[in-house]
C-alpha positions as a Markdown table, in Angstrom:
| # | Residue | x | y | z |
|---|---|---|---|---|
| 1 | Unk | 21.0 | 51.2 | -14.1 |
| 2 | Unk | 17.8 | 49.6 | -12.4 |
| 3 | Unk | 17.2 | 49.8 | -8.8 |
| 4 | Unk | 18.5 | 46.2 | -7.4 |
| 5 | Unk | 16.4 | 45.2 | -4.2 |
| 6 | Unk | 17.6 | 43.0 | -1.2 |
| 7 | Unk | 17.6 | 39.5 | -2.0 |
| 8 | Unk | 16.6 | 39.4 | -5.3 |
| 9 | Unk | 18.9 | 38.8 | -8.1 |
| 10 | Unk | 20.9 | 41.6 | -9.8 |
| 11 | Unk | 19.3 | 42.7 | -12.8 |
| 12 | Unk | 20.7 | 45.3 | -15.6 |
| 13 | Unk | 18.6 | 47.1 | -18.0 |
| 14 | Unk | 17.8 | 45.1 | -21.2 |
| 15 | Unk | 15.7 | 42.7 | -22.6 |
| 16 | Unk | 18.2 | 40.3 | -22.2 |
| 17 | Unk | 19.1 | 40.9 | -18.7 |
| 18 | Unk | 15.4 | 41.0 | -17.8 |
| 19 | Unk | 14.8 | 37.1 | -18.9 |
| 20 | Unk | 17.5 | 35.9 | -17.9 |
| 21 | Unk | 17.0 | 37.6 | -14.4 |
| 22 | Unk | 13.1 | 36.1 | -14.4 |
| 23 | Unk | 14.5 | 32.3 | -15.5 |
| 24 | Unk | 16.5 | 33.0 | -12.0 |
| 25 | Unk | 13.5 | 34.0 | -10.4 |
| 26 | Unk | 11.7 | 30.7 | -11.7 |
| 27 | Unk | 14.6 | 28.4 | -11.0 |
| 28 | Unk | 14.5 | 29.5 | -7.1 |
| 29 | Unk | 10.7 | 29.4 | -6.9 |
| 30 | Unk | 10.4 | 25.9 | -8.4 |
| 31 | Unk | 14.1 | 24.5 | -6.2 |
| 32 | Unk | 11.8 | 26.2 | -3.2 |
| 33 | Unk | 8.4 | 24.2 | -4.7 |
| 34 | Unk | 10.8 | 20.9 | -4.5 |
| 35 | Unk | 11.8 | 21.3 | -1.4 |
| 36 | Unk | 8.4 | 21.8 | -0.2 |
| 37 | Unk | 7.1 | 19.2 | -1.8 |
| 38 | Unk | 9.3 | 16.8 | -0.3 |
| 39 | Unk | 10.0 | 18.5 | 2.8 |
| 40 | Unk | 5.6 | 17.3 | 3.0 |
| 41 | Unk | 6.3 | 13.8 | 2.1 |
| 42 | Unk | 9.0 | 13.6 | 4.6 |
| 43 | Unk | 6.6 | 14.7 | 7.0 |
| 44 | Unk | 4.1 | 12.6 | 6.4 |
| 45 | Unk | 6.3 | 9.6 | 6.8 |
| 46 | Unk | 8.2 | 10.8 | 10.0 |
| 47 | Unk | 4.6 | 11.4 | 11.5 |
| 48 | Unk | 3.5 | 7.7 | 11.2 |
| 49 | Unk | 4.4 | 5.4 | 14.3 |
| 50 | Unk | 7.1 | 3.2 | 14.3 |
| 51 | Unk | 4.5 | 0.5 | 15.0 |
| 52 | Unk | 2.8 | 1.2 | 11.4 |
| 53 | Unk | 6.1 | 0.9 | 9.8 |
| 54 | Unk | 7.2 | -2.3 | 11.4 |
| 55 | Unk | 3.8 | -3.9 | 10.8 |
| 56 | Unk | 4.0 | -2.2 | 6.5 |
| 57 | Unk | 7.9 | -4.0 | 6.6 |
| 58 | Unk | 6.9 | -6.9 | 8.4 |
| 59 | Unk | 3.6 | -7.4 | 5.7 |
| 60 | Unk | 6.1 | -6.1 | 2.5 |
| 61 | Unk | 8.9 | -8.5 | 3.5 |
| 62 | Unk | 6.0 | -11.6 | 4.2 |
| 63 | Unk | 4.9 | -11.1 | 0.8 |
| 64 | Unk | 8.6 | -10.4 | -1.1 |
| 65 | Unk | 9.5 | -13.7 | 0.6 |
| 66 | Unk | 7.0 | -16.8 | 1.4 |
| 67 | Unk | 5.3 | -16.0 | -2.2 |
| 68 | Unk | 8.2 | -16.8 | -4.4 |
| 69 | Unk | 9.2 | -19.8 | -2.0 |
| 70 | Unk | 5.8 | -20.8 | -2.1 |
| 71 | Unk | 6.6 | -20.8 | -6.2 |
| 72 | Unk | 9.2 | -22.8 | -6.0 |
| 73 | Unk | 7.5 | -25.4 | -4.2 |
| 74 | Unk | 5.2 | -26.0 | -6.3 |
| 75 | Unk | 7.4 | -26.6 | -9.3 |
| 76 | Unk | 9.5 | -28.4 | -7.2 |
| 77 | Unk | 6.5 | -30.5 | -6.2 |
| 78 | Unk | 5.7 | -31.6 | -9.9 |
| 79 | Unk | 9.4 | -31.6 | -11.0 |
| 80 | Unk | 9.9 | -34.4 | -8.4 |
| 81 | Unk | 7.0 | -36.7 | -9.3 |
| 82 | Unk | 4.4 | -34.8 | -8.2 |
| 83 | Unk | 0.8 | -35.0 | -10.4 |
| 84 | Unk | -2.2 | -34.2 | -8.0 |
| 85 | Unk | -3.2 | -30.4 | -8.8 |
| 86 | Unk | -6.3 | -31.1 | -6.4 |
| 87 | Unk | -3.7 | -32.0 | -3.6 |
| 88 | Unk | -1.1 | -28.8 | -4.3 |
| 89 | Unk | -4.7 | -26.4 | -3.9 |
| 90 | Unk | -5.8 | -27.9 | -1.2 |
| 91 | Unk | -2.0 | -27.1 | 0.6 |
| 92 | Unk | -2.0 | -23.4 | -0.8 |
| 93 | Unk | -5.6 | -22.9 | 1.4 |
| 94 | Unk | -4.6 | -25.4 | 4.3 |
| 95 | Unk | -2.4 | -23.3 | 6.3 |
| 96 | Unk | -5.3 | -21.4 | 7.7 |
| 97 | Unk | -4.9 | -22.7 | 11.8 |
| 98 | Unk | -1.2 | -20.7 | 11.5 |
| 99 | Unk | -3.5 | -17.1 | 11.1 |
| 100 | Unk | -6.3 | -18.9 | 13.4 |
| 101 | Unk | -3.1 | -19.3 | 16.0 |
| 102 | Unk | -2.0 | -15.7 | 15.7 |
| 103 | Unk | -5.4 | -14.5 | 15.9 |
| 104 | Unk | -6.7 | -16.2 | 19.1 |
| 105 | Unk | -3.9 | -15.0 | 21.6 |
| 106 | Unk | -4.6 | -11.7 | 20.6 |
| 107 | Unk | -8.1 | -11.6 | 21.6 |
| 108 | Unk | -7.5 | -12.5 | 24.8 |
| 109 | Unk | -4.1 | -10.7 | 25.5 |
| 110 | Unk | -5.7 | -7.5 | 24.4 |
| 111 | Unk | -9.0 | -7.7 | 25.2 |
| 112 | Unk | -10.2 | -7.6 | 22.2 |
| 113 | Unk | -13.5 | -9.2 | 21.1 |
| 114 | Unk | -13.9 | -10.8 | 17.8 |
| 115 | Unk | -15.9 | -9.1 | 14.8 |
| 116 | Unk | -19.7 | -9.5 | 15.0 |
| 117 | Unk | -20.6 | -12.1 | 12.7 |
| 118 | Unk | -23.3 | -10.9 | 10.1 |
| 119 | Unk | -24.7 | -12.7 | 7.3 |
| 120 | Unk | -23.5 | -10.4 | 4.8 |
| 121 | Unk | -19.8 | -10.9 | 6.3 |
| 122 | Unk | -20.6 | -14.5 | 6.1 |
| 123 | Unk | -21.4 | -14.2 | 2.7 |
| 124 | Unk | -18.1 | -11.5 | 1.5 |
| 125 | Unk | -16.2 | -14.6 | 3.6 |
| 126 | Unk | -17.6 | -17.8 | 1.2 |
| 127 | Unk | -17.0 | -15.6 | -2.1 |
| 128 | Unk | -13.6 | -14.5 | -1.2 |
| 129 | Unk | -12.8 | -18.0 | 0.0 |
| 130 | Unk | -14.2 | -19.3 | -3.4 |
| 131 | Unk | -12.6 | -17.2 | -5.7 |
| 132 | Unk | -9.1 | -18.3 | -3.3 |
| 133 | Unk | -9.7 | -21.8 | -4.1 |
| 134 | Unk | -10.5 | -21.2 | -8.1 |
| 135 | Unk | -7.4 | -19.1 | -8.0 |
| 136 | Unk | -5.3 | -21.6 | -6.3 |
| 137 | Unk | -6.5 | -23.8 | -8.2 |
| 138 | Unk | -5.6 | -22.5 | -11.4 |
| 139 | Unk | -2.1 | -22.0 | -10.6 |
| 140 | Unk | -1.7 | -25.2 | -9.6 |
| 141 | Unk | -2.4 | -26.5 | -13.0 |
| 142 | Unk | -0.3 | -23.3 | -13.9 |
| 143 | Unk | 2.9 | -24.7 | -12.5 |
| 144 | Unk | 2.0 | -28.5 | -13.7 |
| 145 | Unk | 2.9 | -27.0 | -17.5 |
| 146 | Unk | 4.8 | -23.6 | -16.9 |
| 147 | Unk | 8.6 | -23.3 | -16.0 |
| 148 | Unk | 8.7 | -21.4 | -12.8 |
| 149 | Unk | 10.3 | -18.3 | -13.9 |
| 150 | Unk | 7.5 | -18.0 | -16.8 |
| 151 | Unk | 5.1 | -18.5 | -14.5 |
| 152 | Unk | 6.0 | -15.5 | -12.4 |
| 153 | Unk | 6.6 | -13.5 | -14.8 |
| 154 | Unk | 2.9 | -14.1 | -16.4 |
| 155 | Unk | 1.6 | -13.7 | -12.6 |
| 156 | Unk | 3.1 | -9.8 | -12.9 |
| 157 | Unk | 0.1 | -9.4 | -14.9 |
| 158 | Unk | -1.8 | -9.1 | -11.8 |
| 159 | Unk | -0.9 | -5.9 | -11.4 |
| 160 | Unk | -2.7 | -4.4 | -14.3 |
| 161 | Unk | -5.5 | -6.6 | -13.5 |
| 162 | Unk | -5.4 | -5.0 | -10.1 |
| 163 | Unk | -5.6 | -1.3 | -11.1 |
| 164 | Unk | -8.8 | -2.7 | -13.9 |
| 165 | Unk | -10.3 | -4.0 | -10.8 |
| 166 | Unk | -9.9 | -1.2 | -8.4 |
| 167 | Unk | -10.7 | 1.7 | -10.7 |
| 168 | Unk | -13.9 | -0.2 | -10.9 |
| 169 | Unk | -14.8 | -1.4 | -7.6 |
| 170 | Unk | -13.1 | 0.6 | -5.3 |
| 171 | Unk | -13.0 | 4.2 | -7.4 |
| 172 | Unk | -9.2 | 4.4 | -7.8 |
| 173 | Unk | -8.2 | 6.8 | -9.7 |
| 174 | Unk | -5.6 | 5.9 | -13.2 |
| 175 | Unk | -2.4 | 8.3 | -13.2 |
| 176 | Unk | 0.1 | 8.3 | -15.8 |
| 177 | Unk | 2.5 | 6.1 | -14.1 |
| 178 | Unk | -0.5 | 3.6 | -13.3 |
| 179 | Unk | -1.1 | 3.5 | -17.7 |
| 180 | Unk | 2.5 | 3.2 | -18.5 |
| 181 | Unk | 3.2 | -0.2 | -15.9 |
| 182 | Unk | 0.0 | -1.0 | -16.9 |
| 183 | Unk | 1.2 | -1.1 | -20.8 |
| 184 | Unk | 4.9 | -2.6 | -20.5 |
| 185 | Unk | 3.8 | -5.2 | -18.3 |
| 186 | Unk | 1.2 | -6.3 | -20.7 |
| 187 | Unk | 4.2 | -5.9 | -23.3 |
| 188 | Unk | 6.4 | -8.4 | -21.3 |
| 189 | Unk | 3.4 | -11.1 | -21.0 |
| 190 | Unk | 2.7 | -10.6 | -24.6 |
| 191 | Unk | 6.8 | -11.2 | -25.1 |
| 192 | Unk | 6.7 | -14.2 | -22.8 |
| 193 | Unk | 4.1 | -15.9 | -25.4 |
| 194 | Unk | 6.4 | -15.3 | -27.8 |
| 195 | Unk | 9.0 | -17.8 | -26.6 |
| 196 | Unk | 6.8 | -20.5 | -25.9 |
| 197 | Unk | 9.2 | -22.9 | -27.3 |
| 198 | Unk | 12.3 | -21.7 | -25.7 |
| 199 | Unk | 11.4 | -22.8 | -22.5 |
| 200 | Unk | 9.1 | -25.6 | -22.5 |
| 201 | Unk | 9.5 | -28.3 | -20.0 |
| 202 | Unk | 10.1 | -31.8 | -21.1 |
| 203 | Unk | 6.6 | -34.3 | -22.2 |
| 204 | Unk | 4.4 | -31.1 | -22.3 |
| 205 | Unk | 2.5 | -30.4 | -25.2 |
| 206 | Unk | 1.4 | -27.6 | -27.5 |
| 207 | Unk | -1.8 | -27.4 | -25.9 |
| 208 | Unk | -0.3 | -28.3 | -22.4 |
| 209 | Unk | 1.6 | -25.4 | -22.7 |
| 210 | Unk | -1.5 | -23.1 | -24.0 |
| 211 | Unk | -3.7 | -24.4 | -21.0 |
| 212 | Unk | -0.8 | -23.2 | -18.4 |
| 213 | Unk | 0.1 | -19.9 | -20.0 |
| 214 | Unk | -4.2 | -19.2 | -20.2 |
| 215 | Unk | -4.5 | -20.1 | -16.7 |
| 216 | Unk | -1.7 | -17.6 | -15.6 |
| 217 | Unk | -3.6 | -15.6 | -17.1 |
| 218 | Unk | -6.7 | -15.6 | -15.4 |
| 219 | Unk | -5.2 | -17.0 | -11.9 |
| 220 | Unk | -3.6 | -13.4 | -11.9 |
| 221 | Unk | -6.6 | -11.6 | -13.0 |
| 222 | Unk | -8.3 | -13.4 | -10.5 |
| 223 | Unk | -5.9 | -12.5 | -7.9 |
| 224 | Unk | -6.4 | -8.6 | -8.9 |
| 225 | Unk | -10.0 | -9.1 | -8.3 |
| 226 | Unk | -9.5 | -11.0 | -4.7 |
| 227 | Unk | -7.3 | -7.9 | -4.0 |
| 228 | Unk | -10.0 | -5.1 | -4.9 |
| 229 | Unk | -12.8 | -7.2 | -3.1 |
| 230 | Unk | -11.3 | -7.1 | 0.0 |
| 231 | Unk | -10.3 | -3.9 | 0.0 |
| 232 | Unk | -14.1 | -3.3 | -0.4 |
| 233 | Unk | -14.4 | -5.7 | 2.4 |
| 234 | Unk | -12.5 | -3.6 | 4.9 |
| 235 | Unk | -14.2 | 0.2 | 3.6 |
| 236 | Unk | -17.7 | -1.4 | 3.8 |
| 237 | Unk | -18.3 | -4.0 | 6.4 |
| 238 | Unk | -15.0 | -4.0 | 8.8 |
| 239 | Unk | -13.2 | -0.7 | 8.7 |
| 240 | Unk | -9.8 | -0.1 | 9.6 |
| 241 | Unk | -10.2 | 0.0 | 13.8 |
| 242 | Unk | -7.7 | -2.6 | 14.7 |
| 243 | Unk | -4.9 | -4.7 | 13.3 |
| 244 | Unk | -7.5 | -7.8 | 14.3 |
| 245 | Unk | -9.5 | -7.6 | 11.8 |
| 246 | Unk | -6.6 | -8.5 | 9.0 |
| 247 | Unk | -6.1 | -11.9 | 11.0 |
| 248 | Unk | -9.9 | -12.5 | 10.6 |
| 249 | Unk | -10.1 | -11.8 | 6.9 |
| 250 | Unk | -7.3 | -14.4 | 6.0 |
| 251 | Unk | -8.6 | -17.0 | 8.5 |
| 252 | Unk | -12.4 | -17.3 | 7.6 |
| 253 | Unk | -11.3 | -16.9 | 3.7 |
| 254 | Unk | -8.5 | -19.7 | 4.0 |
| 255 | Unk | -11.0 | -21.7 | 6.1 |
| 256 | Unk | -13.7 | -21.2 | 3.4 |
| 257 | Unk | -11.0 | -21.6 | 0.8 |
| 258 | Unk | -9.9 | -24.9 | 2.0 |
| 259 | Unk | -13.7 | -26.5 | 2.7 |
| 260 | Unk | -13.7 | -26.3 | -0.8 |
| 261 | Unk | -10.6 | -27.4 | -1.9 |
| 262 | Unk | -11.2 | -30.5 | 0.3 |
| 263 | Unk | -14.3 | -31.4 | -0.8 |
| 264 | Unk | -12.2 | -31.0 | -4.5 |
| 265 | Unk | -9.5 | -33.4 | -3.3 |
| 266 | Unk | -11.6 | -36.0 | -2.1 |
| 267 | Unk | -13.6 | -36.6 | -5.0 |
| 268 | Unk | -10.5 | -36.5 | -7.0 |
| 269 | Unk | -9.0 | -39.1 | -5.0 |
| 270 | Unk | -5.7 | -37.3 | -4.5 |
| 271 | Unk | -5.7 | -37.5 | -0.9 |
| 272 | Unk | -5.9 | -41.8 | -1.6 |
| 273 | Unk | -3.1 | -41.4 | -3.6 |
| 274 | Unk | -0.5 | -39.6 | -1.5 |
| 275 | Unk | 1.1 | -42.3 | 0.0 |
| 276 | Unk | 1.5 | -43.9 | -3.4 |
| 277 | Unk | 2.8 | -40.6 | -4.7 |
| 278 | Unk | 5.1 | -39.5 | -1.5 |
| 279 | Unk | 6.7 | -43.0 | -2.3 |
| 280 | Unk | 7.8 | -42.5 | -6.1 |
| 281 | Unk | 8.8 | -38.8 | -4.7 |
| 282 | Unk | 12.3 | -38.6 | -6.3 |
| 283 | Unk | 13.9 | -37.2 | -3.2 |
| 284 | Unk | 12.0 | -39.4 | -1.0 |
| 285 | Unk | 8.8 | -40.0 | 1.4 |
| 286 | Unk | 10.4 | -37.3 | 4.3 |
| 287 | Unk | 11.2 | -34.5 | 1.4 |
| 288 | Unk | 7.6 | -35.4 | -0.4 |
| 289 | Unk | 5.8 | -34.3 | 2.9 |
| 290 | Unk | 8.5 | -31.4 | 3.8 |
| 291 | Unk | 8.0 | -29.6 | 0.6 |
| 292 | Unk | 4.0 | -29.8 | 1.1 |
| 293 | Unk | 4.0 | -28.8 | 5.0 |
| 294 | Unk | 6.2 | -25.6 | 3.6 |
| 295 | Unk | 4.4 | -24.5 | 0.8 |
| 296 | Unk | 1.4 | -24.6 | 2.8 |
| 297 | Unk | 3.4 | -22.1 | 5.4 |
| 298 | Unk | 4.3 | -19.9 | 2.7 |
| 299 | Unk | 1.2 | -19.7 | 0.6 |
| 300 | Unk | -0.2 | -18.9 | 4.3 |
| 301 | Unk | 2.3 | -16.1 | 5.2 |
| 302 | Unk | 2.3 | -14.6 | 2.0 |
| 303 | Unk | -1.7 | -14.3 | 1.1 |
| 304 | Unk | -1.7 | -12.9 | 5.1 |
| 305 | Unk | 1.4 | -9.8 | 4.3 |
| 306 | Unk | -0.6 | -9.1 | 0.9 |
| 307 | Unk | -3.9 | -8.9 | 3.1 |
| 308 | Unk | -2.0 | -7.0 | 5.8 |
| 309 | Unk | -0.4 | -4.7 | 2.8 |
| 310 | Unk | -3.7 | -4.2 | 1.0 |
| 311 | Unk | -5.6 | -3.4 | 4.7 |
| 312 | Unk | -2.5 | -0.5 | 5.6 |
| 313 | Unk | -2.0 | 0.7 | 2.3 |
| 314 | Unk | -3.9 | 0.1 | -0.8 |
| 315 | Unk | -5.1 | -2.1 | -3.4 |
| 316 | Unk | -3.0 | -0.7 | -5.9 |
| 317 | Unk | -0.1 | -1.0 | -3.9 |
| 318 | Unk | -0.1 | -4.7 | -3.1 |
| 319 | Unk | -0.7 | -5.1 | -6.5 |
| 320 | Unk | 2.9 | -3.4 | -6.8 |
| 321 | Unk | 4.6 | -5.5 | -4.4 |
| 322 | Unk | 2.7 | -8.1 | -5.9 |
| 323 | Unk | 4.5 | -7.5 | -8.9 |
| 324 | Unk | 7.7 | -6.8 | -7.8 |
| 325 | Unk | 7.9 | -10.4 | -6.1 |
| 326 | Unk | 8.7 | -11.7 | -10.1 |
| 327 | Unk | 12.3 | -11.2 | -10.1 |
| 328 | Unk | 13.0 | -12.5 | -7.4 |
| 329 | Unk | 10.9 | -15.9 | -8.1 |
| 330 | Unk | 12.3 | -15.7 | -11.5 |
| 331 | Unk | 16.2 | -15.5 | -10.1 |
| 332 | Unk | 15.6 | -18.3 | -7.7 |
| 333 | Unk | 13.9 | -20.3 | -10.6 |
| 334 | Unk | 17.0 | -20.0 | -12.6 |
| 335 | Unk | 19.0 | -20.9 | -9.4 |
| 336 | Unk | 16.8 | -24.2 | -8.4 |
| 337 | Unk | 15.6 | -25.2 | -11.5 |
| 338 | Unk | 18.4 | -24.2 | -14.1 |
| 339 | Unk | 15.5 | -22.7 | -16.0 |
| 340 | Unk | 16.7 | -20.7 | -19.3 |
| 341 | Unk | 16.7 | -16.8 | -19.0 |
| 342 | Unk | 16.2 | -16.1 | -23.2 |
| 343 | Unk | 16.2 | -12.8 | -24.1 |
| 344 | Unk | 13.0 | -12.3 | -24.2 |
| 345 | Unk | 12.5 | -13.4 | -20.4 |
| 346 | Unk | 14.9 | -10.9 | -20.0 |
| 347 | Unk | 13.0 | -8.3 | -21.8 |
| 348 | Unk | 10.2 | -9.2 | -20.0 |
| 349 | Unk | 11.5 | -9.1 | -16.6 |
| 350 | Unk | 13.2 | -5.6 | -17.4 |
| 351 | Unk | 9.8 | -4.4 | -18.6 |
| 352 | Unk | 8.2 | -5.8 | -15.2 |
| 353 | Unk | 10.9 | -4.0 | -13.0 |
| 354 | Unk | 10.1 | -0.5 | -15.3 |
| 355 | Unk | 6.6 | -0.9 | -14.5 |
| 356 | Unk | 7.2 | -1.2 | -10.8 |
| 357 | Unk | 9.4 | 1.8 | -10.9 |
| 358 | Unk | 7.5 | 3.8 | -12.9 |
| 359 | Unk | 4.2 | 3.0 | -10.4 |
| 360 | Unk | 6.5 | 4.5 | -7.6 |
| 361 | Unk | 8.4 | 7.2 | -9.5 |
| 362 | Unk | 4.5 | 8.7 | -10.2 |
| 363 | Unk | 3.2 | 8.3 | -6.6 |
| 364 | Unk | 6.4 | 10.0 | -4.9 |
| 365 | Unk | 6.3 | 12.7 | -7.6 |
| 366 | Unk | 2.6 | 12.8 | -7.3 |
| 367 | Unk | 2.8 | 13.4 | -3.6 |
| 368 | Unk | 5.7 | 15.8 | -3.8 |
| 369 | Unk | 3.7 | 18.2 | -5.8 |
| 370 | Unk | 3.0 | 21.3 | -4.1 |
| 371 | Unk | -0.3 | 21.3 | -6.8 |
| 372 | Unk | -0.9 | 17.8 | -6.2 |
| 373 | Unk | -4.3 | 17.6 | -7.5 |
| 374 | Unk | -7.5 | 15.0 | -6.6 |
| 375 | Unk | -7.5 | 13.4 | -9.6 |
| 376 | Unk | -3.8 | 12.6 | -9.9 |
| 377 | Unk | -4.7 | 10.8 | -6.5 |
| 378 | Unk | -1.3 | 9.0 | -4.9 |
| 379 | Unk | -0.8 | 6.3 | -3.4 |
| 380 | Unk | 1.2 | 8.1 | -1.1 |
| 381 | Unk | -0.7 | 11.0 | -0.7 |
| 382 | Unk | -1.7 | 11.1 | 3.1 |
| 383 | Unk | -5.4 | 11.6 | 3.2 |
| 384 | Unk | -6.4 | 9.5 | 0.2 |
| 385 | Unk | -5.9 | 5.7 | -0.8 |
| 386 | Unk | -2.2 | 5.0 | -0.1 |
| 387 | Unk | 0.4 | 4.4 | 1.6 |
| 388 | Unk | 0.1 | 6.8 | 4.0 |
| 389 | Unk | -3.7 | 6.3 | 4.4 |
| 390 | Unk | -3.7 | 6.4 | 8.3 |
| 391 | Unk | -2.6 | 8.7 | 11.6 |
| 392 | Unk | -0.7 | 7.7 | 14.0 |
| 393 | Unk | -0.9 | 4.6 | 16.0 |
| 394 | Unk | -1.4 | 5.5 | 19.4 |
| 395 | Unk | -1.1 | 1.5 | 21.0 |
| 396 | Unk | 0.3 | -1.3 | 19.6 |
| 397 | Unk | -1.5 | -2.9 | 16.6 |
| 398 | Unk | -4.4 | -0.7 | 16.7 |
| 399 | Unk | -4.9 | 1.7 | 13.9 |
| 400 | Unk | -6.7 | 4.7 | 14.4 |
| 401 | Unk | -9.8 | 5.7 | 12.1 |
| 402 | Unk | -8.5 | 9.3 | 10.4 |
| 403 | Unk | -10.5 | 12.4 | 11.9 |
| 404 | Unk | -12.9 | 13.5 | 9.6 |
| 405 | Unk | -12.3 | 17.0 | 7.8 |
């Protein structure tokens, strides 16, 4: 019989016995290797500060929830009697003194002094606020045309417009898991343009409906492109010092954003016509200027959680939650509107919900591999782009830079 040694498996003499005592061997060394690997993602999450996770929640939860309401106010804006998609722009970039008023206090309640203001930061400002007002303004003529649930479910195309965007701009890296949502959420907007009759809503045409679905379309790749530029903004020009400088991006933007819009809306004459319109509003004068005072809010508080995502995690991952955001604006759309939830609206959203998870499915296996490589890069690996791209916070919404290797 063979020598057995301490704490190694008992193995007899044979061929047999010698494989199956190795596949033993090999099952301990890889249950070992997964507990390792996870054992090293728990500890990069437990060594984060509380203060990093309430600001990630408090961002996540902005964006989960004032983006879909935000939606549904704009349908509900043109449902009612609502035509001006000047006006509805102008209120997605308006809400810009809410981030001016959360920005000021902390200047002077922290001591903190403002960014320098440099021409080249003036100038990342104006094109980000630019490329804000032609995206808002394509979703506003969007949601003139598109149910609301369709609309959201075209807008997850952002998130492969996102990873196109920062492989490009800001060197991300494409994993598996990146290709795959990449590919079925395509499949779902591709299925969505299949049931273009199914859903269409009442005295809109054909081409109506082609205008609507086209400017999806590009309001989301323009979204994934606003998203990569920013984070470009915050690696080049502002860093990631303070919490600040988050407040600063999404004010000067929206201010820049909604100059333009303005200018928009006043030679369109929409801002003349409001009173007319808030009149014929089918639930009244009072509802008419509720439902544009809160979708300016929400527009607000979501663009500031996706900025506030993008600036503590990744591109890439607000592009997920981004995505993940479309059931539940579909769901309520369903809810609100009575919108119809075909089959292929339901093939489509299970596609979008298996793109999500298999985006965080590759990042959590990604970083739980003991031979995690550098170009199977994770968004939550903790030294490269990702979720856990920082140290620890040592006061109260300040990040600190990482040490340097």
């Amino acid at each position: 019989m063979g020598e057995v040694q301490e704490g190694s498996p008992t193995v007899r003499d044979g061929p047999c016995d010698q494989h199956f005592a190795t596949a033993i061997l090999e099952d301990e060394r890889g249950a070992q290797q997964d507990l390792c690997g996870f054992s090293s993602l728990w500890h990069t999450i437990s060594r984060k500060a509380r203060y990093y996770w309430i600001l990630l929640l408090l961002s996540s939860s902005s964006m989960m929830v004032a983006f879909p309401a935000s939606s549904i106010l704009s349908r509900l804006y043109y449902v009612d009697g609502g035509t001006h998609r000047w006006l509805l722009s102008w209120v997605a970039a308006a809400g810009w003194p809410l981030t001016a008023l959360i920005l000021l206090p902390m200047y002077f309640s922290r001591g903190i002094s403002p960014t320098t203001f440099t021409w080249r930061l003036f100038m990342s400002y104006a094109v980000l606020g630019a490329l804000s007002a032609a995206d808002n303004l394509m979703f506003a003529w969007s949601y003139a045309y598109l149910p609301a649930s369709t609309s959201s479910l075209l807008s997850s195309s952002s998130l492969t417009f996102t990873a196109v965007f920062a492989y490009f701009i800001v060197g991300k890296k494409w994993t598996a898991s990146i290709l795959n949502a990449i590919a079925v959420i395509t499949a779902g907007a591709i299925l969505l343009g299949l049931d273009a009759n199914s859903d269409r809503p009442k005295n809109t045409t054909n081409g109506h409906y082609a205008i609507g679905f086209l400017l999806d379309i590009l309001g989301s790749a323009l979204h994934g492109l606003i998203f990569a530029l920013s984070e470009l903004l915050f690696i080049k020009l502002l860093g990631r010092k303070s919490f600040h400088v988050v407040l600063e991006v999404q004010a000067y933007t929206s201010l820049f954003a909604c100059i333009i819009t303005t200018i928009g809306t006043i030679i369109n004459g929409d801002f003349f016509a409001m009173r007319i319109e808030a009149q014929r509003f089918h639930h009244g004068p009072a509802v008419y200027y509720m439902v544009l005072i809160w979708a300016a809010i929400c527009f607000q508080l979501g663009v500031l959680g996706s900025v506030a995502v993008l600036y503590l995690t990744s591109t890439l991952f607000a592009g997920v939650l981004n995505a993940a955001r479309v059931p539940v604006t579909a769901l309520a759309a369903v809810v609100c509107f009575h919108d119809s939830m075909t089959g292929y609206k339901i093939m489509a959203l299970l596609l979008t919900l298996w793109g999500f998870g298999s985006y965080i499915y590759g990042g959590v296996q990604a970083h739980a591999s003991p031979n995690n490589n550098k170009s199977e890069s994770s968004e939550f690996a903790p030294e490269q782009d990702g979720l856990f791209r920082h140290q620890a916070l040592s006061v109260p919404l300040v990040i600190q830079k990482p040490t340097p290797a």
